[in-house]
PyMOL Python script that loads the backbone (N, CA, C, O; Angstrom):
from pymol import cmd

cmd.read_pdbstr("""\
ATOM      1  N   UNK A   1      -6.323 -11.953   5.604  1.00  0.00           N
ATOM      2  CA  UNK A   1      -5.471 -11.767   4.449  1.00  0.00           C
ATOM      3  C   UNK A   1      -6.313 -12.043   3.206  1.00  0.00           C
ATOM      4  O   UNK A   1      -6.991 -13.066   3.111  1.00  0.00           O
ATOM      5  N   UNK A   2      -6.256 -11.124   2.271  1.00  0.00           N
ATOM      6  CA  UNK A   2      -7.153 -11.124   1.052  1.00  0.00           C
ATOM      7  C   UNK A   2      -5.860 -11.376  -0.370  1.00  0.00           C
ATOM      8  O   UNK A   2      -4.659 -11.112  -0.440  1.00  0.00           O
ATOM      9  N   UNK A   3      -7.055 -12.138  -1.552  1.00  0.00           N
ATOM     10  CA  UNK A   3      -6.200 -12.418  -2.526  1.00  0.00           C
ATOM     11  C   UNK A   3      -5.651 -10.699  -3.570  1.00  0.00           C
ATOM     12  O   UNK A   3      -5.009 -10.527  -4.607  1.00  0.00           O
ATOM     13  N   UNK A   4      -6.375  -9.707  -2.521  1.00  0.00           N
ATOM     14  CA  UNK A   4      -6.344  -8.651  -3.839  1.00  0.00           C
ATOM     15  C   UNK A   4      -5.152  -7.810  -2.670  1.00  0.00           C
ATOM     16  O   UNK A   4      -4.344  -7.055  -3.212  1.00  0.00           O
ATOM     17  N   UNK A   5      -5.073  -7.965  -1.071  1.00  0.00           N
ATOM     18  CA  UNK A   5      -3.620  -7.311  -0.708  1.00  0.00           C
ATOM     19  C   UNK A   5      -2.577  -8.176  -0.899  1.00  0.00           C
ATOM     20  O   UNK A   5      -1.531  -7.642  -0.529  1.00  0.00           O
ATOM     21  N   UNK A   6      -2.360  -9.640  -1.453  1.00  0.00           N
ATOM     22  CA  UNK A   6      -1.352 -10.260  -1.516  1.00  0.00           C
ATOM     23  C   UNK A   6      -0.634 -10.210  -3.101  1.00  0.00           C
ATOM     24  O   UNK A   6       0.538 -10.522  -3.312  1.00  0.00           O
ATOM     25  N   UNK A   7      -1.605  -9.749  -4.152  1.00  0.00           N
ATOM     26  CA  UNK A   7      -1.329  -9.395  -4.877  1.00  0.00           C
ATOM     27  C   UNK A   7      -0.535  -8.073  -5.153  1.00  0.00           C
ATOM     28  O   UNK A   7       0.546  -7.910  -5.719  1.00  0.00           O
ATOM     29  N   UNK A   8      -1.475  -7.103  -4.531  1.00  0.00           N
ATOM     30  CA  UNK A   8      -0.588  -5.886  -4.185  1.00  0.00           C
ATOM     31  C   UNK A   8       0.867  -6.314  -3.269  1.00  0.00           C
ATOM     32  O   UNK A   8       1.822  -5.785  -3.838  1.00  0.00           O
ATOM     33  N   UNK A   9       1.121  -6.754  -2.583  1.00  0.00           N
ATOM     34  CA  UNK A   9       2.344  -6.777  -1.838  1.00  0.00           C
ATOM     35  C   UNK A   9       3.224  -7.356  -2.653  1.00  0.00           C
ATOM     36  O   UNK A   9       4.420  -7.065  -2.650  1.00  0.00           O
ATOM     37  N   UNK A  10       2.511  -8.517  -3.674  1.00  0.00           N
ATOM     38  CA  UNK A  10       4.028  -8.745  -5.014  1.00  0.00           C
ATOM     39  C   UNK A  10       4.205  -7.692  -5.663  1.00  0.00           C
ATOM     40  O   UNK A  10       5.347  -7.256  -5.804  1.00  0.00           O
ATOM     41  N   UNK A  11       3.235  -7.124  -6.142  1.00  0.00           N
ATOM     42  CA  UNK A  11       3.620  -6.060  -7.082  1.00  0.00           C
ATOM     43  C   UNK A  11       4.335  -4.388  -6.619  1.00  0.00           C
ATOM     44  O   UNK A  11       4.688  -3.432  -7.310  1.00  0.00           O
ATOM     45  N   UNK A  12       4.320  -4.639  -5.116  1.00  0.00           N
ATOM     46  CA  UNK A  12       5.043  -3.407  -4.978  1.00  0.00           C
ATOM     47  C   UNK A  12       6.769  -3.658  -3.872  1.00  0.00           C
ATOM     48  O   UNK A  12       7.779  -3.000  -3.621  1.00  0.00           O
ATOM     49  N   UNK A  13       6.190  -5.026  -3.527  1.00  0.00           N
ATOM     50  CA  UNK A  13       7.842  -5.531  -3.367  1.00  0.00           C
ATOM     51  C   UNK A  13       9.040  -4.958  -2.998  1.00  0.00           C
ATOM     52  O   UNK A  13       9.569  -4.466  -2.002  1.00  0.00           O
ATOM     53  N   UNK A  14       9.280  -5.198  -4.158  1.00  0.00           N
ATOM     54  CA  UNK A  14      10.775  -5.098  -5.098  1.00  0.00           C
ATOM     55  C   UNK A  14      11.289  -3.450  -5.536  1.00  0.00           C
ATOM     56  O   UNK A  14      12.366  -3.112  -6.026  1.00  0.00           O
ATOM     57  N   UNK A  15      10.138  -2.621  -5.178  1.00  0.00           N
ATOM     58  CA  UNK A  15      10.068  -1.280  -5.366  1.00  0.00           C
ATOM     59  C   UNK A  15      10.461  -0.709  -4.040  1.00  0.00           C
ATOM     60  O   UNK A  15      11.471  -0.044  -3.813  1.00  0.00           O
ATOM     61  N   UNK A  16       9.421  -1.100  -3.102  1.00  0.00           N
ATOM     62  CA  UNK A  16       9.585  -0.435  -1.736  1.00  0.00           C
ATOM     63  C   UNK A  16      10.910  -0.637  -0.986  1.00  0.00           C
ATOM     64  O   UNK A  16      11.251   0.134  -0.089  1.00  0.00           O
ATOM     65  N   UNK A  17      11.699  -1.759  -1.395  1.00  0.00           N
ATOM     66  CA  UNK A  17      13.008  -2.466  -0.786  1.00  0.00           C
ATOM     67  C   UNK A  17      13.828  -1.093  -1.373  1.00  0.00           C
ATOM     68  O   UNK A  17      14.567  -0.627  -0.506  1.00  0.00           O
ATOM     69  N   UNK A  18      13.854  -0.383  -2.595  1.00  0.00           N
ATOM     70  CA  UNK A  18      14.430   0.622  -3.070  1.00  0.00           C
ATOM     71  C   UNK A  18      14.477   2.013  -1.787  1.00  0.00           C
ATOM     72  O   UNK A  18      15.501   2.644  -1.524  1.00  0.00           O
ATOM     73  N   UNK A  19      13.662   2.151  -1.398  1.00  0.00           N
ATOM     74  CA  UNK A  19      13.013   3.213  -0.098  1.00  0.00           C
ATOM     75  C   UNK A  19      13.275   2.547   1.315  1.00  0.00           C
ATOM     76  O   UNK A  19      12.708   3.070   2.275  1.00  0.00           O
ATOM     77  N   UNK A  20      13.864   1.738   1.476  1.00  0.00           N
ATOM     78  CA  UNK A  20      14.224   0.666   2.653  1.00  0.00           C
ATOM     79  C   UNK A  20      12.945   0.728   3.755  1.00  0.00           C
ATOM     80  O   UNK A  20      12.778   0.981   4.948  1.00  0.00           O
ATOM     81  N   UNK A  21      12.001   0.256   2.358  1.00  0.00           N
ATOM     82  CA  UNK A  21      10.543  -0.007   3.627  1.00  0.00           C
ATOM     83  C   UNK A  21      10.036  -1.256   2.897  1.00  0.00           C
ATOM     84  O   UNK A  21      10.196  -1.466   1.695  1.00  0.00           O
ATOM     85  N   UNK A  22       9.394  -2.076   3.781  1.00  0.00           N
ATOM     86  CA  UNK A  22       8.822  -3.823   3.501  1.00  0.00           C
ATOM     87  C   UNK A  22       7.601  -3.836   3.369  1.00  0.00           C
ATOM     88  O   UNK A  22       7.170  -2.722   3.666  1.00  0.00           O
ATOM     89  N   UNK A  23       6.646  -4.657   3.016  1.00  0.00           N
ATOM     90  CA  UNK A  23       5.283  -4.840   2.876  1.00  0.00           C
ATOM     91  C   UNK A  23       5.345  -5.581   3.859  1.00  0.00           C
ATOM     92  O   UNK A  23       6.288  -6.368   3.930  1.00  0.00           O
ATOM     93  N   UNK A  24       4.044  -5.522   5.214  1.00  0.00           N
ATOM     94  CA  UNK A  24       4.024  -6.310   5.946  1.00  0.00           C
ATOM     95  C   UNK A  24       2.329  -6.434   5.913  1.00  0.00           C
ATOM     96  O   UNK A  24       1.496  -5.586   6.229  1.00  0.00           O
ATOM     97  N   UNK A  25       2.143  -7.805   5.415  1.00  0.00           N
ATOM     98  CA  UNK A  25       0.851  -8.319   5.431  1.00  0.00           C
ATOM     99  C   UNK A  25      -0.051  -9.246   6.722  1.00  0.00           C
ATOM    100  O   UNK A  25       0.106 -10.441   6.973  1.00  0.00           O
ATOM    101  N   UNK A  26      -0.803  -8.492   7.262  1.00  0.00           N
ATOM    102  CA  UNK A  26      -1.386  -9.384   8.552  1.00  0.00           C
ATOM    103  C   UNK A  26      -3.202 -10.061   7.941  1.00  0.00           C
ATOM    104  O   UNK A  26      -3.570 -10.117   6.767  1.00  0.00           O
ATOM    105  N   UNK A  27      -3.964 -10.455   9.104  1.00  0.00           N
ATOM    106  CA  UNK A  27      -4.905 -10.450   8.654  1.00  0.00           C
ATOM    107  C   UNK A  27      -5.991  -9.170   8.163  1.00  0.00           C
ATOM    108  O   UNK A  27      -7.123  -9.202   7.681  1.00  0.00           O
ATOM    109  N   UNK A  28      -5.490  -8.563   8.363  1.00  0.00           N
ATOM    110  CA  UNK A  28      -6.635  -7.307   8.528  1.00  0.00           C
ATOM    111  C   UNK A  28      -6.041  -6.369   7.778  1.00  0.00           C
ATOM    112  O   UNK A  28      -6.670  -5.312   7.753  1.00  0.00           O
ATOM    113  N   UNK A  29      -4.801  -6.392   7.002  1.00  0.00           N
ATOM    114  CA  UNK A  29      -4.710  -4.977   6.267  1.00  0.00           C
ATOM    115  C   UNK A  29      -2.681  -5.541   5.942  1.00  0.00           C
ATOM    116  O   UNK A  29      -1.980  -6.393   6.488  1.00  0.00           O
ATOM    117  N   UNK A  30      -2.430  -4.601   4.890  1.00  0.00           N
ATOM    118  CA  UNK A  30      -0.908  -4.306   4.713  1.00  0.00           C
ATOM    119  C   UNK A  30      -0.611  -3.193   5.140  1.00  0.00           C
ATOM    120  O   UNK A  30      -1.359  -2.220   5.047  1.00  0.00           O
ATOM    121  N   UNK A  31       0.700  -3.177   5.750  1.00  0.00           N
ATOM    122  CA  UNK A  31       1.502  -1.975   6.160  1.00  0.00           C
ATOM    123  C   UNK A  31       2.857  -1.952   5.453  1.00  0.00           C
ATOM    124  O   UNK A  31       3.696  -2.840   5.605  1.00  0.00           O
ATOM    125  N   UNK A  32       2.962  -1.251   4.941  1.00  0.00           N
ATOM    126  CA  UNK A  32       3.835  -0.551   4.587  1.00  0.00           C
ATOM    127  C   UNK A  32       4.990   0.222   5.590  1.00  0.00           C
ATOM    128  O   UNK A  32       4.973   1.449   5.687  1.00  0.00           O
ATOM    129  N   UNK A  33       6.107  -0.703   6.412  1.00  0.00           N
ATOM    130  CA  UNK A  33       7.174  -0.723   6.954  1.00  0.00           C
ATOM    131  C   UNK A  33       8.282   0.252   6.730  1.00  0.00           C
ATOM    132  O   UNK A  33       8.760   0.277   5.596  1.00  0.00           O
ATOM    133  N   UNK A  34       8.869   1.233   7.831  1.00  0.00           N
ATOM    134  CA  UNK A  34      10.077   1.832   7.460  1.00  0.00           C
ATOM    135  C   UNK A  34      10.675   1.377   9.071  1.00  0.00           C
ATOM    136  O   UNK A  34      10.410   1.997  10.101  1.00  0.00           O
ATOM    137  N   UNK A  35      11.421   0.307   8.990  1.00  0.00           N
ATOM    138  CA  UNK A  35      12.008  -0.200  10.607  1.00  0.00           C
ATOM    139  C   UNK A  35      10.983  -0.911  11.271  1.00  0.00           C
ATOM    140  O   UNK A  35      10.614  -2.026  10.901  1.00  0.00           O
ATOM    141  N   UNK A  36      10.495  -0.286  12.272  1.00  0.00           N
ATOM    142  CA  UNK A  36       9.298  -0.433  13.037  1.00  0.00           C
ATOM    143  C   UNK A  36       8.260   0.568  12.984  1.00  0.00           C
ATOM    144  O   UNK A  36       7.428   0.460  13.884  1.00  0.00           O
ATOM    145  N   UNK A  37       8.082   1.550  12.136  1.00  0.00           N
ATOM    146  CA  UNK A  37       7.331   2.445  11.761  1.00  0.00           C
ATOM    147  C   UNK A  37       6.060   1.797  10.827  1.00  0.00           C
ATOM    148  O   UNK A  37       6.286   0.814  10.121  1.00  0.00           O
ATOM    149  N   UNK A  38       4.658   2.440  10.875  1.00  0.00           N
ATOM    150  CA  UNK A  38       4.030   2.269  10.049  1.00  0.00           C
ATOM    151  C   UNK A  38       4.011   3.406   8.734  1.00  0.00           C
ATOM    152  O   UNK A  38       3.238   4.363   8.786  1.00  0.00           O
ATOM    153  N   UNK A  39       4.701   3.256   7.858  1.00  0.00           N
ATOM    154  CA  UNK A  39       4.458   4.655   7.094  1.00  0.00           C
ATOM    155  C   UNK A  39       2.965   4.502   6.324  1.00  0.00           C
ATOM    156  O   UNK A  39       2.483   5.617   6.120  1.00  0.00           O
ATOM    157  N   UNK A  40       2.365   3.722   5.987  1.00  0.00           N
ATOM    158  CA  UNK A  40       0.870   3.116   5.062  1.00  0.00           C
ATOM    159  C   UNK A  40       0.186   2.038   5.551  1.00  0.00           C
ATOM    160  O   UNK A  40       0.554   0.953   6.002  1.00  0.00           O
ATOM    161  N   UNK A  41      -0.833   2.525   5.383  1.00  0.00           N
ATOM    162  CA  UNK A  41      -1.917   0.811   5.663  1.00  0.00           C
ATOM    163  C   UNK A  41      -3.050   0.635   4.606  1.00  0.00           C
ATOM    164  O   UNK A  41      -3.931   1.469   4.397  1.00  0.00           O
ATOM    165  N   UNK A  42      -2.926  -0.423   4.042  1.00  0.00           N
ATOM    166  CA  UNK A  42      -3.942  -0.544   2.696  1.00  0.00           C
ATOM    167  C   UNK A  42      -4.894  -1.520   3.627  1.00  0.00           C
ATOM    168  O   UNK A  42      -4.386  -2.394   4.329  1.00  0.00           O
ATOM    169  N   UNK A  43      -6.303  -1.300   3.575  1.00  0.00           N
ATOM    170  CA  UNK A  43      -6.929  -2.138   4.015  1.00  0.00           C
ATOM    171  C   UNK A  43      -7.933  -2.875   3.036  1.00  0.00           C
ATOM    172  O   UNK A  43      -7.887  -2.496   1.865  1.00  0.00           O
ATOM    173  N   UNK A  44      -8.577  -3.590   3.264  1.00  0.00           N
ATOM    174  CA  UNK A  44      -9.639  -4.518   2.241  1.00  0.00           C
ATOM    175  C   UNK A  44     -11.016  -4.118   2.864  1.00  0.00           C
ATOM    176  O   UNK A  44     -11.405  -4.639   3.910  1.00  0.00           O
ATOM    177  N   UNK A  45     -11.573  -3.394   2.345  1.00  0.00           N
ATOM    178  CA  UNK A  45     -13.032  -3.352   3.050  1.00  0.00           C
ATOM    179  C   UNK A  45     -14.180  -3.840   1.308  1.00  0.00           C
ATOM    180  O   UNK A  45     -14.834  -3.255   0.444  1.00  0.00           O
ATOM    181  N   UNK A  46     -13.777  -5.237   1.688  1.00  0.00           N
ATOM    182  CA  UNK A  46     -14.833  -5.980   0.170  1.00  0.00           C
ATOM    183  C   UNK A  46     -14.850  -5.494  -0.814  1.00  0.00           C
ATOM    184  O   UNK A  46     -14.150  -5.958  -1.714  1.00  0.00           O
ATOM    185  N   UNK A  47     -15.794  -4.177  -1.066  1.00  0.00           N
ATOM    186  CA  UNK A  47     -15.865  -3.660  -2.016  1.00  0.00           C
ATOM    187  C   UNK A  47     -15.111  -2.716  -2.439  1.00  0.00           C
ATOM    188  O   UNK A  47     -15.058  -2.298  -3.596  1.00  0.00           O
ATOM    189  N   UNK A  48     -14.186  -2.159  -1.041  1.00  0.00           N
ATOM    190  CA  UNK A  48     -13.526  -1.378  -1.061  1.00  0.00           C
ATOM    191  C   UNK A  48     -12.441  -1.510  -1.148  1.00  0.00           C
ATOM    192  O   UNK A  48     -12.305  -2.697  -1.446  1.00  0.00           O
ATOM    193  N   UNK A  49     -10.968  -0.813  -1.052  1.00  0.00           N
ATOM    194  CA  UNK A  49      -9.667  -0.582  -0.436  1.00  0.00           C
ATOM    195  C   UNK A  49      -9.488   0.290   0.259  1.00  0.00           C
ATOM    196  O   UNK A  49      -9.650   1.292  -0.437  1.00  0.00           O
ATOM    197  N   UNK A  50      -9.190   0.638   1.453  1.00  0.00           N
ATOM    198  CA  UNK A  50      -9.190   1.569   2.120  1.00  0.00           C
ATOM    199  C   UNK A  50      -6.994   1.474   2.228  1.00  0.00           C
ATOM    200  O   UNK A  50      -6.107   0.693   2.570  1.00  0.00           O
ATOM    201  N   UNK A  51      -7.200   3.070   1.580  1.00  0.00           N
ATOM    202  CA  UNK A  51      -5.561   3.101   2.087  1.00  0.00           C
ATOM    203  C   UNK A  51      -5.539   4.547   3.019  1.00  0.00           C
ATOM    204  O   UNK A  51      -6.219   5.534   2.737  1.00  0.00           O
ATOM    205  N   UNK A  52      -4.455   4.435   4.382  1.00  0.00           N
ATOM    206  CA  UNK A  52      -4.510   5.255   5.407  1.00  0.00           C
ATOM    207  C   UNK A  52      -2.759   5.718   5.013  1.00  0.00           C
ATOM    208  O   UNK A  52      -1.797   5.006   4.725  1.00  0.00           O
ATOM    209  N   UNK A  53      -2.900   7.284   5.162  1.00  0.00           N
ATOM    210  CA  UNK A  53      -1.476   7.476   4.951  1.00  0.00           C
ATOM    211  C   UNK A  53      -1.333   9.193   5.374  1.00  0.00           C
ATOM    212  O   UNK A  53      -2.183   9.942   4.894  1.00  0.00           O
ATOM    213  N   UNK A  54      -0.648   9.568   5.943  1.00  0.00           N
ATOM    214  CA  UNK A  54      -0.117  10.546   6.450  1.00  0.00           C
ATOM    215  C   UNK A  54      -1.649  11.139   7.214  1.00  0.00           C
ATOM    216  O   UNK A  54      -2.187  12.141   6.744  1.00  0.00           O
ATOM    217  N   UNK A  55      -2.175  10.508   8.252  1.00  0.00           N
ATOM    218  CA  UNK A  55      -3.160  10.426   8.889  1.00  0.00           C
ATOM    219  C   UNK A  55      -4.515  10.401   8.102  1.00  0.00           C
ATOM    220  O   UNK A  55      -5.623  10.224   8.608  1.00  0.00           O
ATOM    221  N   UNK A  56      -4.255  10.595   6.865  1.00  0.00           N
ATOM    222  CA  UNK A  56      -5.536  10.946   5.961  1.00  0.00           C
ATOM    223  C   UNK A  56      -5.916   9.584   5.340  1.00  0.00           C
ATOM    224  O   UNK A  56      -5.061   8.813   4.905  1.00  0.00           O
ATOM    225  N   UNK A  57      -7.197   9.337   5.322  1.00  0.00           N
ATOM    226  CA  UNK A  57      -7.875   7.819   4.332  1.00  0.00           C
ATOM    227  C   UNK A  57      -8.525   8.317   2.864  1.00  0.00           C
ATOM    228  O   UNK A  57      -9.343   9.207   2.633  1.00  0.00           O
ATOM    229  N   UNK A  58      -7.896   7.470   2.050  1.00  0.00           N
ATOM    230  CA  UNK A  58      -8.310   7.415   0.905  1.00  0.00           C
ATOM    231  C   UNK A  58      -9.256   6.213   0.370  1.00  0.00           C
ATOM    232  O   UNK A  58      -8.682   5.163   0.657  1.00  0.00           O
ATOM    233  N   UNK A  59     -10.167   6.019  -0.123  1.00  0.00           N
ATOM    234  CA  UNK A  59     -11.068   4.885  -0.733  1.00  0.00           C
ATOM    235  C   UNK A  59     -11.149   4.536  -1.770  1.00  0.00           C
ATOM    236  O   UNK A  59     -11.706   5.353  -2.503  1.00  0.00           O
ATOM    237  N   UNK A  60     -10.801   3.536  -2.284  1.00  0.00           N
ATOM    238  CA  UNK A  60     -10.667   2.951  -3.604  1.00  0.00           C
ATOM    239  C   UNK A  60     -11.880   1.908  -4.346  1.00  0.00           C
ATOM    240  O   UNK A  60     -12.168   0.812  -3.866  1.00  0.00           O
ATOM    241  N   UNK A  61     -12.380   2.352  -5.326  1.00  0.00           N
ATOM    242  CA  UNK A  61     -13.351   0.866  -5.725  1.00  0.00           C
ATOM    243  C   UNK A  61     -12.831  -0.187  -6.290  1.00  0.00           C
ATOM    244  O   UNK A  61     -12.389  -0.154  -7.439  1.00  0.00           O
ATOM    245  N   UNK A  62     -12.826  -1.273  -5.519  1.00  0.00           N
ATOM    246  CA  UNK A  62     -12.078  -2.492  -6.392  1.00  0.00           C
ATOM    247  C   UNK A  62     -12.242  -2.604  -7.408  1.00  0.00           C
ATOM    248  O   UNK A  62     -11.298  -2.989  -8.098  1.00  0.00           O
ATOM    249  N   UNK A  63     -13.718  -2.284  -8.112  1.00  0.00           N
ATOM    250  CA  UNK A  63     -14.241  -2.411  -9.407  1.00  0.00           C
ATOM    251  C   UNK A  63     -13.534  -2.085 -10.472  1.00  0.00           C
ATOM    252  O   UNK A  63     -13.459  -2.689 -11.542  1.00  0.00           O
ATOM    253  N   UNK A  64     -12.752  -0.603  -9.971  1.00  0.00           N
ATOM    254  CA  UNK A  64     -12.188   0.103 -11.360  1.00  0.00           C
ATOM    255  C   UNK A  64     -10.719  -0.168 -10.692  1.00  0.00           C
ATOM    256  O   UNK A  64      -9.888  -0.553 -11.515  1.00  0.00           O
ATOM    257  N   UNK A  65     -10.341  -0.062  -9.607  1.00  0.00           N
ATOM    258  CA  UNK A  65      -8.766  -0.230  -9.009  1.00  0.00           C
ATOM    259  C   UNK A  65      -8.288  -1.260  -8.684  1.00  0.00           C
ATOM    260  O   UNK A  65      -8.623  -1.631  -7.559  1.00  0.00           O
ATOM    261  N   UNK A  66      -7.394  -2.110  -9.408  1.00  0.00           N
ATOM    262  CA  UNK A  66      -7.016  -3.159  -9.755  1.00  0.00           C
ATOM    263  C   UNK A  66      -5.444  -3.335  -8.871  1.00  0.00           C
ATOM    264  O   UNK A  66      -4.572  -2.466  -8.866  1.00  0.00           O
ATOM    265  N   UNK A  67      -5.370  -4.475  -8.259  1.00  0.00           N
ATOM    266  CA  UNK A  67      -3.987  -4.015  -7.297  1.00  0.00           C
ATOM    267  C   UNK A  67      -3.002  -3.742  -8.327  1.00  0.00           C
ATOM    268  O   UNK A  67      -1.948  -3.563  -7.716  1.00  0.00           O
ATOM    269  N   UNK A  68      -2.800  -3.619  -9.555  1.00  0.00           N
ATOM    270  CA  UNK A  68      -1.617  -2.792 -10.138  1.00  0.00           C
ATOM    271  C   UNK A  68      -1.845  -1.418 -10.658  1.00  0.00           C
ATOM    272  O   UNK A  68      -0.997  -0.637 -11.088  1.00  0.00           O
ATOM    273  N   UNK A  69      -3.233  -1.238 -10.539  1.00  0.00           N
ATOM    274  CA  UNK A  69      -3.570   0.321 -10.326  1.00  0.00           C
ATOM    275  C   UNK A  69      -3.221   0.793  -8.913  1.00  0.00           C
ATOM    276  O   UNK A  69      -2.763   1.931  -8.809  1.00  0.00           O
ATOM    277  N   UNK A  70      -3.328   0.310  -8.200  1.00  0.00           N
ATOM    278  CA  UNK A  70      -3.500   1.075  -6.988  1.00  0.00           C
ATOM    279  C   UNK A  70      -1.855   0.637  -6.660  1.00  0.00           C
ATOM    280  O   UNK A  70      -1.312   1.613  -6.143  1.00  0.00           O
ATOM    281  N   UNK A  71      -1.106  -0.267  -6.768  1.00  0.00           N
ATOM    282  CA  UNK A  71       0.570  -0.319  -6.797  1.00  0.00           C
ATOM    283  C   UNK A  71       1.273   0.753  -7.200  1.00  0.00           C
ATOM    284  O   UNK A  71       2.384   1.060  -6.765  1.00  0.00           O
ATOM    285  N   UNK A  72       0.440   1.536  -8.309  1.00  0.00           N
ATOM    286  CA  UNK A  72       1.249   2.394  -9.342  1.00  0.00           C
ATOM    287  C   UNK A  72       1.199   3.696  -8.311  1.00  0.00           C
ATOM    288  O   UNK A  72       2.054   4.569  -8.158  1.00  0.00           O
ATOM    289  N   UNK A  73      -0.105   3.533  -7.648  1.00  0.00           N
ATOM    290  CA  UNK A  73      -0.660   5.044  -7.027  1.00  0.00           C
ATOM    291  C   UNK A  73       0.423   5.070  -5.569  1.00  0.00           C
ATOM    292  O   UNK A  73       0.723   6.181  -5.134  1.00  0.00           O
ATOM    293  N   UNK A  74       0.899   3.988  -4.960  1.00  0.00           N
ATOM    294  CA  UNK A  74       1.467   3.795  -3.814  1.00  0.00           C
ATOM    295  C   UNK A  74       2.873   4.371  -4.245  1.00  0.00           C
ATOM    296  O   UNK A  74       3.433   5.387  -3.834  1.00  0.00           O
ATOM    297  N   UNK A  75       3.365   3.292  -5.343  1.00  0.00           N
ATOM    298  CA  UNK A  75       4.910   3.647  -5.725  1.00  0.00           C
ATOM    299  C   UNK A  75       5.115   5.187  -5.936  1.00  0.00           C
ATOM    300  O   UNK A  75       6.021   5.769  -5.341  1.00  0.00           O
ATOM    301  N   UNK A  76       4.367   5.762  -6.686  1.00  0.00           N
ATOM    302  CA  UNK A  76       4.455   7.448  -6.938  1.00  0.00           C
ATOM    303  C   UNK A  76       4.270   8.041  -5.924  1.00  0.00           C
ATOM    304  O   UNK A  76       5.009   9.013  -5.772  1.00  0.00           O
ATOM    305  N   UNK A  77       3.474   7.819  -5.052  1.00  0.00           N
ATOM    306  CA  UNK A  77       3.223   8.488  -3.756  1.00  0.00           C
ATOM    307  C   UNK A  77       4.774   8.675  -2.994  1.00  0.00           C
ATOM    308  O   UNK A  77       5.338   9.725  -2.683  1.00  0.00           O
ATOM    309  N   UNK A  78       5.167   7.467  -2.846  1.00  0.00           N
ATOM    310  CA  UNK A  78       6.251   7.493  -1.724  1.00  0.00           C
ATOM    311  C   UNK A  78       7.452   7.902  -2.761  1.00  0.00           C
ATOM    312  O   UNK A  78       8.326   8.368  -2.030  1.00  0.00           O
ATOM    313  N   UNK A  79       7.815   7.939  -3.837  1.00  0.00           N
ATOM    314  CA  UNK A  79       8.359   7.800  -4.813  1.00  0.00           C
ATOM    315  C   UNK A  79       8.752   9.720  -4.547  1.00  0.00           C
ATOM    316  O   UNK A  79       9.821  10.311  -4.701  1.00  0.00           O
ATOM    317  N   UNK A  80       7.825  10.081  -4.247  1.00  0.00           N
ATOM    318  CA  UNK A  80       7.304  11.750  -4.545  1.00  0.00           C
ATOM    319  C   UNK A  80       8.078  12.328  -2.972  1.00  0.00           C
ATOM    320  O   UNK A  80       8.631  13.368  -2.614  1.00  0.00           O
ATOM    321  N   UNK A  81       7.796  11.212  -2.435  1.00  0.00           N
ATOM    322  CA  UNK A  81       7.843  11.207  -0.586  1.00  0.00           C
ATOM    323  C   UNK A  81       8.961  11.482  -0.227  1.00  0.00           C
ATOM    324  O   UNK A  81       9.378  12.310   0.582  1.00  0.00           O
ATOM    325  N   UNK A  82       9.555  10.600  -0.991  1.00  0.00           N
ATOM    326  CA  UNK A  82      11.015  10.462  -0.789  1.00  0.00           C
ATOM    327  C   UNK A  82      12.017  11.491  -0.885  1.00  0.00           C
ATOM    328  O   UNK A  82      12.835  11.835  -0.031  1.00  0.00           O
ATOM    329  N   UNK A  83      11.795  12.034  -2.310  1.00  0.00           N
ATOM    330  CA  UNK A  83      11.826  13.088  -3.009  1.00  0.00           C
ATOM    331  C   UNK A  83      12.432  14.430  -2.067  1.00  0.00           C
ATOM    332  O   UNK A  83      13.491  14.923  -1.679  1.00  0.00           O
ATOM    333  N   UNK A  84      11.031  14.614  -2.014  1.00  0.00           N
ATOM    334  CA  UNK A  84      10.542  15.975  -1.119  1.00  0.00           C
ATOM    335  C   UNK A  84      10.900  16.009   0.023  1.00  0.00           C
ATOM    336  O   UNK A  84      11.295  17.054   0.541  1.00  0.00           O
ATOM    337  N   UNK A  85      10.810  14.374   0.927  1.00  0.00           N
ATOM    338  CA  UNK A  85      11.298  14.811   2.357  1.00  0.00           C
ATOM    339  C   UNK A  85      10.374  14.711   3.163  1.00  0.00           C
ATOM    340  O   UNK A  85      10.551  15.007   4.345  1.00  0.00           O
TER     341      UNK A  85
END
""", "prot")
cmd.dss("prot")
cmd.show_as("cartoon", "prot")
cmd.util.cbc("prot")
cmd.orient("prot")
């Protein structure tokens, strides 16, 4: 468990409860919960963030992506998700 996915999991919270999916934080990565489903997995790779989502991985540099940058990119994503279907 890292201080930069526990940050992300406050900041997207209170949003995802809207979409009736939970942040579930282990040692090795957050998932992003719908029941018992994994719909997302943000992982911590140091320098990196690795987020996994609709089988496809995306890579983030911590440097410039800040967990309320990358909160904003999650919420719109599923936000869009939802949406569409």
């Amino acid at each position: 468990m890292t201080e930069y996915l526990e940050q992300l999991r406050d900041l997207i919270k209170e949003e995802l409860s809207k979409y009736g999916l939970t942040p579930s934080l282990s040692k090795e990565a957050l998932n992003i919960m719908r029941a018992k489903d994994v719909v997302m997995t943000i992982r911590d790779l140091k320098d990196y963030v690795e987020l996994s989502y609709k089988g496809k991985k995306y890579s983030y540099d911590k440097w410039y992506t800040k967990p309320q940058h990358l909160a904003s990119t999650i919420i719109n994503t599923l936000k869009v998700q939802e949406k569409t279907g």
